[in-house]
C-alpha positions as CSV (number, residue, x, y, z in Angstrom):
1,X,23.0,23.4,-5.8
2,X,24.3,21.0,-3.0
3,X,22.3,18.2,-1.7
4,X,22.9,19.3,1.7
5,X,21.4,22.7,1.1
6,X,17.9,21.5,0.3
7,X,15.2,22.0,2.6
8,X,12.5,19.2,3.4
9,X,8.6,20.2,3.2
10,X,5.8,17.6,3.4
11,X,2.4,18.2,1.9
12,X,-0.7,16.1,2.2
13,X,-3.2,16.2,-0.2
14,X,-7.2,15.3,0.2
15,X,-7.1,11.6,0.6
16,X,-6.1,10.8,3.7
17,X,-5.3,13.9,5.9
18,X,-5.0,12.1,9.1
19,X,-2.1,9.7,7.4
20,X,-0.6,13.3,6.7
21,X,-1.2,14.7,10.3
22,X,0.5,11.3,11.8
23,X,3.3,11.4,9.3
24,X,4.4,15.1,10.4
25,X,4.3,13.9,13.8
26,X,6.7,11.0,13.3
27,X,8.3,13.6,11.7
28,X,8.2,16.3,13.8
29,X,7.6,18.7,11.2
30,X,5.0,21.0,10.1
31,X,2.5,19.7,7.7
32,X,2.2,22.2,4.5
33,X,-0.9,23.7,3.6
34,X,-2.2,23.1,-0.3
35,X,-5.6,24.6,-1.3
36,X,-7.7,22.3,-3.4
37,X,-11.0,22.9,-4.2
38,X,-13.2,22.3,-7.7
39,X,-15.1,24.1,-10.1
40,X,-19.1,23.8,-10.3
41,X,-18.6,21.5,-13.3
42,X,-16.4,19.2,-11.3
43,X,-12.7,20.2,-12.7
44,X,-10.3,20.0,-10.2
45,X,-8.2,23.6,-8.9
46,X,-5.2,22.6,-6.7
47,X,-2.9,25.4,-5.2
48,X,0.2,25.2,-2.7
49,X,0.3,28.4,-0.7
50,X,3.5,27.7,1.3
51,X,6.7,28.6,0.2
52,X,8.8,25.3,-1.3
53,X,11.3,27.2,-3.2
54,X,14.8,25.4,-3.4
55,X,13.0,22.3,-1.6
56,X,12.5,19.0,-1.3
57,X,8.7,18.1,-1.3
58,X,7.2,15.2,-0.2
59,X,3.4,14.5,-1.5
60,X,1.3,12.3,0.8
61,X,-1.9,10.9,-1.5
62,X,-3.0,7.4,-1.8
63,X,-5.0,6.8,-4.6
64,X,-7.9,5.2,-2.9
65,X,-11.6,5.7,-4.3
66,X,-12.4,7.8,-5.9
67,X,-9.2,6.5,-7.9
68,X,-9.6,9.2,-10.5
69,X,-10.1,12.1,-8.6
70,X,-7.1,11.6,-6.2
71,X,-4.9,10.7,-9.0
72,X,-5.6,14.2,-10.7
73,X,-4.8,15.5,-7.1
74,X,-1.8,13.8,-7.0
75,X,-0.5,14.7,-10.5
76,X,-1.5,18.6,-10.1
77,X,0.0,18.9,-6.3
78,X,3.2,17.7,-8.0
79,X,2.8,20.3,-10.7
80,X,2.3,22.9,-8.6
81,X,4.8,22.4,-6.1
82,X,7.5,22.0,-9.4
83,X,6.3,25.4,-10.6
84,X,6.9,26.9,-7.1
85,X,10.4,26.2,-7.4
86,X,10.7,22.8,-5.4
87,X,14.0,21.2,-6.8
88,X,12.9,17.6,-5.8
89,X,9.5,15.9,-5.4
90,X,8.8,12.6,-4.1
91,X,5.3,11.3,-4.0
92,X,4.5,9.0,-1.1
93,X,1.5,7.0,-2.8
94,X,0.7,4.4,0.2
95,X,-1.8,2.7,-2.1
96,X,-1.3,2.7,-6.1
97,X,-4.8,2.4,-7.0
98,X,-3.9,1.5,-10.6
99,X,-1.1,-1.5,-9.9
100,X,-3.6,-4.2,-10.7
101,X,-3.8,-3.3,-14.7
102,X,0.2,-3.4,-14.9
103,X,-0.8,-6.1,-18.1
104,X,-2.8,-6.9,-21.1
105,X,-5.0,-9.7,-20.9
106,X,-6.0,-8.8,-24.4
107,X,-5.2,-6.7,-27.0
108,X,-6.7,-3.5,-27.3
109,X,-6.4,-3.1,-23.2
110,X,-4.9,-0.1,-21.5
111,X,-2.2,-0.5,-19.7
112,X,-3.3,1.5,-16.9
113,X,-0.4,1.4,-14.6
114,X,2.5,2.4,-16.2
115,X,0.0,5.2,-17.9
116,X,-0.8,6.4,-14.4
117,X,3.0,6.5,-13.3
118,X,3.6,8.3,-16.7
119,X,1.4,10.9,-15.8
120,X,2.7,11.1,-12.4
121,X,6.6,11.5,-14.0
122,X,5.0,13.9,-16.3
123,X,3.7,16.3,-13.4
124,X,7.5,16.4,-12.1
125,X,7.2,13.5,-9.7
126,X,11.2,12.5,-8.8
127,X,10.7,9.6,-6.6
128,X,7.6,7.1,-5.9
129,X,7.3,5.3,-2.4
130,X,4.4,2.8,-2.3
131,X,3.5,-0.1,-0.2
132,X,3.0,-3.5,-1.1
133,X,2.5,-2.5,-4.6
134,X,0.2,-5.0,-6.5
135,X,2.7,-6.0,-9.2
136,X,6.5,-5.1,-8.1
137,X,7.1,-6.3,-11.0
138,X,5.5,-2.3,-12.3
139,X,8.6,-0.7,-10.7
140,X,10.3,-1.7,-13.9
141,X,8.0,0.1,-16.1
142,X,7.7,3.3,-14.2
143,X,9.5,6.5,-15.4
144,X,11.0,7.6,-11.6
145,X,13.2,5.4,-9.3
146,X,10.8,4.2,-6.3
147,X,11.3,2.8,-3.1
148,X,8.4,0.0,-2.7
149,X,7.6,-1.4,1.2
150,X,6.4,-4.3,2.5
151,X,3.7,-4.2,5.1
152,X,5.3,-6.8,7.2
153,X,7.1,-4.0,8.7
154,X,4.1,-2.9,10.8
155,X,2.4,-6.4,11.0
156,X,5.0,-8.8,12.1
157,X,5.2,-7.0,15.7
158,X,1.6,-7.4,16.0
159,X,1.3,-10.7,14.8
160,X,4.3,-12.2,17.2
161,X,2.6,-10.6,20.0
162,X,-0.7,-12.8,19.6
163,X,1.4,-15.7,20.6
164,X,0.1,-18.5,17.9
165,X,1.1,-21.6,18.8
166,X,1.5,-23.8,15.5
167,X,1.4,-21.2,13.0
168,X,1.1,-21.2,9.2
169,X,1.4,-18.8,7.1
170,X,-1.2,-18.8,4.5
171,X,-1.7,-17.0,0.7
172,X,-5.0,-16.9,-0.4
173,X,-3.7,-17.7,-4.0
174,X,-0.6,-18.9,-5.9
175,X,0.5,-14.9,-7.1
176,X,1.0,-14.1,-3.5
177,X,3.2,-17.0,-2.6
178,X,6.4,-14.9,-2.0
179,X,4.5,-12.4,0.9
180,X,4.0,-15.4,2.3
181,X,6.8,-16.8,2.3
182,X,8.5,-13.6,3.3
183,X,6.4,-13.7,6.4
184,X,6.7,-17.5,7.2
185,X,11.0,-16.9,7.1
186,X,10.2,-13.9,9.4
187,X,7.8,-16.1,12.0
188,X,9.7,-19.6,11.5
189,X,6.4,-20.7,10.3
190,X,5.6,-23.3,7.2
191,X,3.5,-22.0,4.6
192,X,0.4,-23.5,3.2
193,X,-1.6,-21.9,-0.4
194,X,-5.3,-22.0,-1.4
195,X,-5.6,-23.5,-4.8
196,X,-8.6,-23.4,-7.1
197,X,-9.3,-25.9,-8.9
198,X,-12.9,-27.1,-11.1
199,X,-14.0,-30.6,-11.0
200,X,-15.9,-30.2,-13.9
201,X,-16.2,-27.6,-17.1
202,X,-18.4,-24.8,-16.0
203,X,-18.5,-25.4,-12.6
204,X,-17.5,-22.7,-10.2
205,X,-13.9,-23.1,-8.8
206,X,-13.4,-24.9,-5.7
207,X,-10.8,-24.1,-2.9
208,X,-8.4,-26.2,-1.9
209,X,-5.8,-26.0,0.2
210,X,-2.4,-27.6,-0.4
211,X,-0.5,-27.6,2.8
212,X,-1.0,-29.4,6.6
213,X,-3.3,-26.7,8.2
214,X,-5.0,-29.7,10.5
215,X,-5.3,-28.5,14.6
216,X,-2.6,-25.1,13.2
217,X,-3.5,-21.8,13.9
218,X,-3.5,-20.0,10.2
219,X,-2.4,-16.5,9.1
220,X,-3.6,-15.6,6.0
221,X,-1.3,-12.6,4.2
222,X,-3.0,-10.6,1.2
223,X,-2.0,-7.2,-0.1
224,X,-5.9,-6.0,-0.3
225,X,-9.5,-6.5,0.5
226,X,-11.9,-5.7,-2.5
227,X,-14.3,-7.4,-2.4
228,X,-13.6,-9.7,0.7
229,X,-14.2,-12.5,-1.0
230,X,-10.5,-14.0,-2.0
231,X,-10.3,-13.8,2.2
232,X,-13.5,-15.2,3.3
233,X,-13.4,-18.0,0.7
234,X,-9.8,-18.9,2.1
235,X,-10.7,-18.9,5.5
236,X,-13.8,-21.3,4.7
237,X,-11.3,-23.6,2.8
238,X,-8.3,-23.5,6.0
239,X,-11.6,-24.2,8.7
240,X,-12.5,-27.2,5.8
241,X,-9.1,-28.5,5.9
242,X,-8.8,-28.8,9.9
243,X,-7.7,-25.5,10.8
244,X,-7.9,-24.6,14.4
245,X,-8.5,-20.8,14.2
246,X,-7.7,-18.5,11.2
247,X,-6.2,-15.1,11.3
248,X,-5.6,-12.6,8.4
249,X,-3.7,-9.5,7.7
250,X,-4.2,-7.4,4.5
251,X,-2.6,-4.1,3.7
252,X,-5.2,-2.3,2.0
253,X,-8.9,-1.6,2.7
254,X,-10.0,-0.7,-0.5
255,X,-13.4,-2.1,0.7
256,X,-15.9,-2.8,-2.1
257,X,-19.8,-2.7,-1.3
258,X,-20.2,-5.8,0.5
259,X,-16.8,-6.6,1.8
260,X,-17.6,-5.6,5.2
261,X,-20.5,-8.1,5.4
262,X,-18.1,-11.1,3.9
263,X,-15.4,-10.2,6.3
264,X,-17.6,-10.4,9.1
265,X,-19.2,-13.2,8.3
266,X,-15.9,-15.2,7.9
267,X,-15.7,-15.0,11.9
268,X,-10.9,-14.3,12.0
269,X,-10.0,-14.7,15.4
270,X,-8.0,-11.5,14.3
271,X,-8.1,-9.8,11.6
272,X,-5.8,-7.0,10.8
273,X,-5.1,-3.8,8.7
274,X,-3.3,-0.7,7.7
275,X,-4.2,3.0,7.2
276,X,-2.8,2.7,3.6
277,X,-5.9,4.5,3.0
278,X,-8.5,5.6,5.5
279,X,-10.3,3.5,7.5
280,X,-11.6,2.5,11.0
281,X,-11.3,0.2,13.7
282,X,-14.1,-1.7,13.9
283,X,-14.4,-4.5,16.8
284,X,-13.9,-7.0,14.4
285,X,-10.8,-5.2,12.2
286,X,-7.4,-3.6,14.2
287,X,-6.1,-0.8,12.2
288,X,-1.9,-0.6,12.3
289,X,-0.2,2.8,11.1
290,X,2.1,3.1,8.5
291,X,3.2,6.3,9.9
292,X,6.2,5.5,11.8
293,X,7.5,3.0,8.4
294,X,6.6,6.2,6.2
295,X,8.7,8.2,8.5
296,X,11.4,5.9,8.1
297,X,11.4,6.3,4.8
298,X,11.9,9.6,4.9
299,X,14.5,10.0,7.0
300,X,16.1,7.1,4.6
301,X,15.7,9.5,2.0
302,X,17.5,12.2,3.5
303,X,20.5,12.9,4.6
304,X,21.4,14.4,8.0
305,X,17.8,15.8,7.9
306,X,18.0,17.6,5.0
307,X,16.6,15.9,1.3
308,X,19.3,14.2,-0.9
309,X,17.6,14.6,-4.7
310,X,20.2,12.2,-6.2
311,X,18.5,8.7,-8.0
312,X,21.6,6.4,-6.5
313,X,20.6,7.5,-3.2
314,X,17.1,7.7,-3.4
315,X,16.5,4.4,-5.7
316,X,15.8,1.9,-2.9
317,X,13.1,-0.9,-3.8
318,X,12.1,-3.5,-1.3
319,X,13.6,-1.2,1.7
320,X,13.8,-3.7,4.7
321,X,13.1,-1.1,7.5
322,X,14.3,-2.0,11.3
C-alpha cells in the first residue's frame, strides 16, 4: 500500500483527555472515540469503536499515576487498533512513567523500562514520541524508532518573556547538566550546578552550588517534580549562595504526596510547568501546553497530511521544533 494512501486517526485514551481534546484542535481533526471500561475484579476491557482500517493511528496516553493501569491502557488501545486493521500506530506517550529504571543498580533488578517499551512493541506500537524522556539514553534499548522532545520548545518563549536580567541557568544535579546547558546556549545565559557533597560519613548530603549565582536571577531546569524536594533543596542552596530571585521550570508534575507543600514553601518567583500529564494552574504554578509541539510532531510525521509509516522517515530523536 502507498504511504500517501494512508489515512490519519488520533485516539486518546483515559489519561489525559483534555491533552487529547487540545491536540485535535491544533490538529483540526476529530478526536476518535475508544470504549474502556473494567471488570468488577479490576481487569481492564478496552475497545475502539471507530473505523481505523488502512490507517494511521496515533495513541495519546501518558503514563502518569496510576503507572500501571495506563500502561495496560496504552498497550491494549494499540492492540486493538492493530486488530482493526490500522496499518501504522504511533503512541504519543508525553510522560514515560517507567524511564527512571532504564538500569540495574544491582543484580537481580528489573529493568523496567525497556520491559515496558517491549510490551508496548509487543501490542503493535510502530513509533514512540515522548518528552524529555528521563534517560535518552533508553531510546537505544527500545524495540520501535521514537522521536524524543525537549520541553524547551514550549518553555523558552515563556521564559524570554519574563525579561531576567542576569540570568543563570541552573541543574538541580550533575545528570541534568546537558538540559541545562541546552537552555543556557538558547538564553545566552552561564550555567551554574547544585552539587551534594557530605562533610562527614553518615551525615546527610549538603547542597552546594558550583557556579557565580551572587545578585543573578536563577532558572532552575529539571525534567520532573516527585517529590519536590531535588527543587526546593536547590532553590534553598541558589538563595544560600547569593541568588537574587530563583525561578524553575520542570516538565512533568508527577506530584508525589507532599510535593505541593515543598514547592510552595520554596517561595520561585515563577515557577513553571507542562500538561505532560494533567494538572492545574495554581497561583503559584503556570501550566504551558504541549499541544501545539505535539501537533508539530505530527504533522512532522506525515506527509502532505496524510501518515508516512516508513522508520527512515519517522525515526527522528531530539526533533528541534520551530
Amino acid at each position: 500500500m502507498s504511504p500517501y494512501s494512508l489515512s490519519l486517526k488520533l485516539i486518546a485514551g483515559n489519561a489525559h483527555p483534555a491533552l487529547g481534546e487540545s491536540l485535535a484542535r491544533e490538529l483540526d481533526m476529530l478526536l476518535l472515540r475508544a470504549e474502556i471500561s473494567a471488570f468488577a475484579d479490576g481487569e481492564t476491557k478496552v475497545s475502539v469503536a471507530d473505523h481505523v482500517r488502512n490507517a494511521s493511528v496515533f495513541i495519546l496516553q501518558p503514563t502518569c499515576p496510576p503507572v500501571n493501569d495506563h500502561l495496560m491502557v496504552l498497550a491494549l488501545l494499540a492492540d486493538a487498533v492493530r486488530a482493526a486493521g490500522a496499518v501504522y500506530i504511533t503512541a504519543i506517550v508525553p510522560y514515560f512513567g517507567y524511564a527512571r529504571q532504564e538500569q540495574r543498580s544491582r543484580s537481580g533488578d528489573a529493568r523496567s523500562a525497556q520491559l515496558a517499551g517491549r510490551l508496548l512493541g509487543a501490542a503493535g506500537v510502530d513509533h514512540l514520541v515522548a518528552l524529555d524522556l528521563h534517560s535518552p539514553a533508553l531510546e537505544s534499548a527500545l524495540p520501535m524508532p521514537a522521536t524524543l522532545l525537549n520541553a524547551e520548545d514550549v518553555f523558552l518563549p515563556r521564559v524570554t518573556s519574563l525579561g531576567l536580567r542576569d540570568l543563570v541557568v541552573v541543574s538541580p544535579d550533575a545528570g541534568g547538566m546537558k538540559r541545562a546547558q541546552r537552555y543556557a546556549a538558547a538564553l545566552n545565559a552561564p550555567v551554574a550546578v547544585i552539587a551534594k557533597r557530605r562533610p562527614r560519613p553518615d551525615i546527610a548530603s549538603a547542597l552546594q552550588v558550583l557556579g557565580d549565582v551572587n545578585e543573578r536571577a536563577c532558572l532552575i531546569v529539571d525534567d520532573m517534580a516527585s517529590t519536590g524536594r531535588t527543587l526546593s533543596g536547590a532553590a534553598e542552596a541558589l538563595r544560600r549562595a547569593g541568588a537574587r530571585e530563583v525561578h524553575a521550570a520542570f516538565t512533568h508534575a508527577v506530584m508525589a504526596p507532599g510535593a505541593e507543600g515543598k514547592l510552595i514553601e520554596a517561595k520561585f518567583a515563577a515557577l513553571l510547568t507542562t500538561d505532560s500529564i494533567p494538572v492545574n494552574a495554581k497561583p503559584w504554578l503556570e501550566v504551558v501546553s504541549i499541544a501545539p509541539l505535539l501537533a508539530k510532531v505530527v504533522h512532522g510525521l506525515t506527509v502532505d497530511g496524510n501518515a508516512y509509516p516508513s522508520d527512515s522517515a519517522c525515526a527522528h530523536s531530539d526533533m528541534s521544533l520551530p
